[in-house]
C-alpha positions in Angstrom: 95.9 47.1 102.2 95.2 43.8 99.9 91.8 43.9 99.0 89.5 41.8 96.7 91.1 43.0 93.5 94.6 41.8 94.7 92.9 38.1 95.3 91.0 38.7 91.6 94.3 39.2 90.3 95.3 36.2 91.9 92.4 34.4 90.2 93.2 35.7 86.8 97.0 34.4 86.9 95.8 31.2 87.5 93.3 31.1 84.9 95.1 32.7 82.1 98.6 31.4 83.2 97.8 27.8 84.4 99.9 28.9 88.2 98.9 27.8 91.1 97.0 30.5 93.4 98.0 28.5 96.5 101.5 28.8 95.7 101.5 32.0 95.3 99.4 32.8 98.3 102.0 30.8 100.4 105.0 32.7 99.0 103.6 35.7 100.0 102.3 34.7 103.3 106.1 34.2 103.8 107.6 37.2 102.5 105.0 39.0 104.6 105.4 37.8 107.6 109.5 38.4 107.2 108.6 41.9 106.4 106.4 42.0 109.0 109.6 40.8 111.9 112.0 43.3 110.1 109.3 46.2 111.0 108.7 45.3 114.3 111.7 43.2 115.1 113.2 39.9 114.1 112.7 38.7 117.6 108.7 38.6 117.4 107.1 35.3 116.5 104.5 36.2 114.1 102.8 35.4 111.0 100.8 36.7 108.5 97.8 34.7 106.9 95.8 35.6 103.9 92.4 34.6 103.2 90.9 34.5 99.9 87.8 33.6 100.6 87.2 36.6 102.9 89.5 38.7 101.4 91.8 39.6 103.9 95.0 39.6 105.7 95.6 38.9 109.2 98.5 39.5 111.3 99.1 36.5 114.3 101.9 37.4 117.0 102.7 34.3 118.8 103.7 34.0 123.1 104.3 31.3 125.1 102.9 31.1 128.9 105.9 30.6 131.4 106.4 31.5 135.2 108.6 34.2 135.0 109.0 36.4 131.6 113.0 36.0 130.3 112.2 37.6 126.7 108.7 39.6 126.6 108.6 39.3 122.1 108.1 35.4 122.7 106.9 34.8 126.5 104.1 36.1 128.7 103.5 35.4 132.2 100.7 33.2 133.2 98.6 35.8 135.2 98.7 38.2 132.5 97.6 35.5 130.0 94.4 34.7 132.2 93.3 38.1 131.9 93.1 37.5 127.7 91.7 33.8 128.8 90.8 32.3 132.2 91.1 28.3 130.7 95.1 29.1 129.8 97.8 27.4 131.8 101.3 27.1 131.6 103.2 26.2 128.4 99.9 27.4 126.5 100.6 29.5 123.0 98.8 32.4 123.0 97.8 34.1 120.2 96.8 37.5 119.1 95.8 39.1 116.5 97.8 42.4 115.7 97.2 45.5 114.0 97.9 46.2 110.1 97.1 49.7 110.7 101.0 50.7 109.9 101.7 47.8 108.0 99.7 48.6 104.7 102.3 50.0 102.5 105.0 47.8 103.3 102.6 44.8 102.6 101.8 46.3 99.5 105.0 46.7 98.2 106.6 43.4 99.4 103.6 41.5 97.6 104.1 43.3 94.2 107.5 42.5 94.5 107.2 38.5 95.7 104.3 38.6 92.7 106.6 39.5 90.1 109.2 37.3 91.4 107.1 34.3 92.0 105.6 34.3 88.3 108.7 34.9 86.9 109.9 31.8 88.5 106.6 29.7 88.0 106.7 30.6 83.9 110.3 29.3 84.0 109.5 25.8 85.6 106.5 25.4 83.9 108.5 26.3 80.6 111.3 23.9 81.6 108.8 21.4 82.5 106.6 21.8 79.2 110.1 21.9 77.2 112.3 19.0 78.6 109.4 16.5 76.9 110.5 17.9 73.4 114.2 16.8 73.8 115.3 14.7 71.2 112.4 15.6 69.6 111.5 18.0 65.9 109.9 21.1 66.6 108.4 23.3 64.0 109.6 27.2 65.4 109.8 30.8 63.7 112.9 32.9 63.7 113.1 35.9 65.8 116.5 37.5 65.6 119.9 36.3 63.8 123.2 37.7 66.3 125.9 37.6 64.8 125.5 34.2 63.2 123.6 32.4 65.9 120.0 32.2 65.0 117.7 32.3 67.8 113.8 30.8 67.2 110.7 30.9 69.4 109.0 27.2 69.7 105.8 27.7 68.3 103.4 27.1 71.0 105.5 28.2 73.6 107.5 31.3 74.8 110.6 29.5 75.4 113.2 30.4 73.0 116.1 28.1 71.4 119.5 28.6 70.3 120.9 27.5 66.8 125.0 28.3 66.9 126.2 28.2 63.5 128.0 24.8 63.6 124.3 23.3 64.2 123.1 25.0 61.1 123.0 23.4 57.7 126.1 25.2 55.8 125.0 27.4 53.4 121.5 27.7 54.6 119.9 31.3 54.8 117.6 32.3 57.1 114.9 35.4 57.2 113.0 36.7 60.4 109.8 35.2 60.5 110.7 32.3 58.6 109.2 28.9 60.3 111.9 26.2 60.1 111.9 22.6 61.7 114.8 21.8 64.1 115.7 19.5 66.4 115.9 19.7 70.1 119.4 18.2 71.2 119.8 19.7 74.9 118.3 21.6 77.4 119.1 23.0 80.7 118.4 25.8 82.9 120.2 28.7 83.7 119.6 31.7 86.0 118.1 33.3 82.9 115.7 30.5 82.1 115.8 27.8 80.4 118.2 27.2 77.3 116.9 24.8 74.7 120.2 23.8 72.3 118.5 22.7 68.5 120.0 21.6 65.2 120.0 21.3 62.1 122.9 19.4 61.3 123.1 16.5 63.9 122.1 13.4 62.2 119.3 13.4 64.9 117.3 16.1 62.5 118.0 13.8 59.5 115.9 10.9 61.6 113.3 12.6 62.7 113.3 14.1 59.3 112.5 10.6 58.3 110.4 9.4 60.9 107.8 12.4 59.8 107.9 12.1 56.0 108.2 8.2 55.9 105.3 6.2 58.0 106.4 2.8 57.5 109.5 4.0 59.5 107.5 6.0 62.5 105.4 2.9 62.9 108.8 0.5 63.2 108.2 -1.5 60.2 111.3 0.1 58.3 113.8 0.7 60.6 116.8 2.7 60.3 120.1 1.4 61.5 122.5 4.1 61.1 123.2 7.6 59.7 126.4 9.3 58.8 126.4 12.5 57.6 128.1 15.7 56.1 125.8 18.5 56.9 124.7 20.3 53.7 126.4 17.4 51.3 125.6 14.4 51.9 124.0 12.2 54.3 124.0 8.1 54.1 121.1 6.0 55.6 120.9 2.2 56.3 117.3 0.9 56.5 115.9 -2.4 57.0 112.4 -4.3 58.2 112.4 -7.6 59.3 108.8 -7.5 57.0 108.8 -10.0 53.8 106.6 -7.8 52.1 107.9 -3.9 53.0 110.9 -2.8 50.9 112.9 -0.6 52.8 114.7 1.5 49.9 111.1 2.1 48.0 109.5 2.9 51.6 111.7 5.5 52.0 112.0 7.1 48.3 107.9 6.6 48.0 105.8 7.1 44.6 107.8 9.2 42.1 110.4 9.9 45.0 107.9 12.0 46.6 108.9 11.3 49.9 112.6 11.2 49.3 112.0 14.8 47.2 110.6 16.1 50.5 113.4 15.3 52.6 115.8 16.2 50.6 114.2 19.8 50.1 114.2 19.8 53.9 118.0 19.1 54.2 118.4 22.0 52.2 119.6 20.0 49.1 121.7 17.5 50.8 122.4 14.2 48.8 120.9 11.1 50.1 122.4 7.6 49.7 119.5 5.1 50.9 121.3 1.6 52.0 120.1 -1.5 52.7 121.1 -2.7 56.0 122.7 -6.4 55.7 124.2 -8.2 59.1 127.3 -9.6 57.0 129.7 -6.9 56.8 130.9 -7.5 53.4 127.3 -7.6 52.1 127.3 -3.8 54.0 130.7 -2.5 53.1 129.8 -2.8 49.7 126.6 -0.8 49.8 127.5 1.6 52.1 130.0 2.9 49.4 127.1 3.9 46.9 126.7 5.3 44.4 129.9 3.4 43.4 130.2 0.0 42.2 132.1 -2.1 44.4 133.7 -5.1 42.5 135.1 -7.2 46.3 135.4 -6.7 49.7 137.9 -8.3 52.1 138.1 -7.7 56.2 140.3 -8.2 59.0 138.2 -8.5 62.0 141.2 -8.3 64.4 141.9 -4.5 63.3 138.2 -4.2 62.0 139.5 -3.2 58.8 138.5 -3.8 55.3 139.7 -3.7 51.3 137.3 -2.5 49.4 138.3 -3.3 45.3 136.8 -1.3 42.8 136.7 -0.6 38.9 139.7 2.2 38.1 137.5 4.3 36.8 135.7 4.2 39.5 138.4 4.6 42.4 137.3 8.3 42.7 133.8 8.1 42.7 133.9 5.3 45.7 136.5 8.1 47.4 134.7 10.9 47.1 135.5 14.4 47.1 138.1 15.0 49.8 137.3 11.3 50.9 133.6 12.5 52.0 132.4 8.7 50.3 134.6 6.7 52.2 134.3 8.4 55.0 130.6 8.7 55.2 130.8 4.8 54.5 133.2 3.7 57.4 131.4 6.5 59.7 128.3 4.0 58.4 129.3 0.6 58.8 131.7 1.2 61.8 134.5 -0.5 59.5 137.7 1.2 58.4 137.5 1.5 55.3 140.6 1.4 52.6 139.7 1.6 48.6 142.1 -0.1 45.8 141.3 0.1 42.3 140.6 -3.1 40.6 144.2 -2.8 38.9 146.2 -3.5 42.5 144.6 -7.0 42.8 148.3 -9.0 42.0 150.1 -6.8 44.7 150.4 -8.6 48.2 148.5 -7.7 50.9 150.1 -6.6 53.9 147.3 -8.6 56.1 145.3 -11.5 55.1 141.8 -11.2 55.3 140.1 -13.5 58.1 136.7 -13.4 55.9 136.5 -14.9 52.7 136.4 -12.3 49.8 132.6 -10.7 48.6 132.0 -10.3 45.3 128.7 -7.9 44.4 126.7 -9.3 41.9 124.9 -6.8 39.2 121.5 -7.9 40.9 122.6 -7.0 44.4 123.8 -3.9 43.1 121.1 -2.3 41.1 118.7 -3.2 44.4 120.7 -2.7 47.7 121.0 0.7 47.6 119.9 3.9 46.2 122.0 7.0 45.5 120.1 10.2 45.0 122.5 12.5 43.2 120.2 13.8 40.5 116.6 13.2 42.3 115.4 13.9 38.6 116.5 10.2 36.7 114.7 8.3 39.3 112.1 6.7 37.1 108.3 5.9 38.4 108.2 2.7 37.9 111.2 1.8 40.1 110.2 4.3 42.6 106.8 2.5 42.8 
């Protein structure tokens, strides 16, 4: 019925798939001994044991001793239990071992089936298990099939398989079957087809881990990075800062020759990078988070956490941005609304005075608290170093 190449099998599964033998062996000591009751009758207390070691299965039907017999599949009378055993007495179990003679196929077939079943189940958990460590996390993975827009990737290592919809893909990004791509795990769960793993390319979560891996000063803490806002496949802004005299942030993160910064950028598919330095007064922040524009003042209400931002008329569309992506990138940023007047509105009122003194950037601060990366190509070496 099971013999020593079933239990091999056994073996093998556990070696080659990392399962558990014994939980296999007690799933289908379970579904056997229900199989087992449906052949000879649900009434019967039985069970059916498998031994590994000896390779073989045995078949235990189960009676209690009692004075008089009420129901003969669970109870045996004490005179006819004597005759098995002489030591037995009254509310003894007695148990005997029952034929498999007849019960060899349907054993057979209920283990294949509880085998498939049970490793089905065991890769899932194990996959869930192995998988719901990488969340929040950048995975390199391959692409296996694109449906209908949705590109669908194998994590490499792994056979679980993740889902990028198209609003989590960088627009205008093309990809090929086979192509290995980085992503980043934002959710998983498990359904009744296995685990789903949810990854990204657009969430700003990709453009910090994106970071963290290219830039070591900030996956060892010393440059850390405050915020991102972003505009998947346009622009992205990022406020750094280290609380290190002797790091500077901007230059950690662009590297020798903008090497470092080149690489992310390539990674992001092209998309510009505005490099901030982080500053705890808001004007000081306001101002730089509206690179690559020069930002003349900066006035704030703190009761409506609003602010005036006053810039040179030729520059009023540079600070704005194309269909207000600057300014909006830049109050997404600082957590600050955000309203931009050219320099030539300064003798109209203002509808709400300003509870902070006005900020004026100095040329100093603004050649070195940010670091706009429009044209990657002007960036000079020596700055960069």
């Amino acid at each position: 019925m099971i013999n020593k190449d079933f239990f091999q099998a056994l073996e093998d599964l556990e070696t080659e798939k990392k399962i558990d033998k014994e939980k296999f062996i007690e799933a289908l000591e379970f579904a056997l001994t229900s199989a087992y009751k449906k052949m000879y009758g649900e009434a019967k207390s039985a069970s059916v044991k498998l031994s590994p070691e000896k390779n073989t299965i045995r078949i235990y039907s189960f009676k209690t001793i009692v004075d008089e017999v009420t129901d003969p599949d669970k109870e045996i009378s004490l005179a006819e239990a004597r005759l098995i055993k002489k030591s037995y007495k009254l509310g003894d179990e007695v148990v005997t071992e029952e034929s498999t003679k007849d019960f060899g196929r349907i054993a057979a077939q209920t283990a294949k089936q509880v085998v498939m079943q049970r490793l089905k189940e065991l890769e899932r958990d194990m996959a869930v298990s192995e998988i719901s460590e990488k969340e929040d996390e950048l995975l390199t993975t391959i692409v296996r099939r694109i449906d209908n827009g949705t590109v669908y990737v194998q994590i490499s290592g792994s056979h679980v398989e993740g889902i990028m919809l198209p609003t989590d893909q960088i627009p205008g990004e093309k990809y090929e079957i086979g192509q290995r791509i980085k992503v980043y795990v934002k959710k998983i769960k498990d359904s009744f087809r296995g685990p789903q793993i949810q990854v990204t390319r657009s969430n700003i979560g990709f453009v910090r881990k994106v970071f963290e891996l290219e830039i070591p000063e900030i996956a060892s803490g010393d440059v850390i990075i405050k915020n991102i806002s972003r505009d998947p496949g346009n622009r992205s802004k990022v406020a750094v800062y280290t609380e290190k005299p002797n790091i500077d942030p901007i230059g950690a993160c662009v590297g020798n020759h903008g090497i470092r910064i080149n690489t992310i950028v390539s990674e992001l598919n092209g998309e510009k990078i505005d490099l901030i330095l982080y500053s705890e007064d808001p004007l000081e922040y306001i101002a730089r988070s509206l690179s690559p524009a020069k930002v003349l003042s900066v006035e704030t209400n703190e009761s409506l956490n609003a602010s005036r931002v006053i810039v040179p008329d030729d520059k009023l569309s540079l600070a704005i941005g194309k269909s207000g992506q600057n300014v909006r990138l830049a109050a997404r940023l600082t957590g600050w609304k955000i309203e931009v007047k050219p320099e030539s509105s300064l003798g109209k009122p203002i509808e709400e005075a300003p509870k902070e003194p006005e900020y004026e950037l100095t040329e100093l601060e603004d050649e070195e608290s940010f670091a706009s990366f429009d044209d990657l190509e002007e960036i000079s070496g020596e700055e960069n170093e």
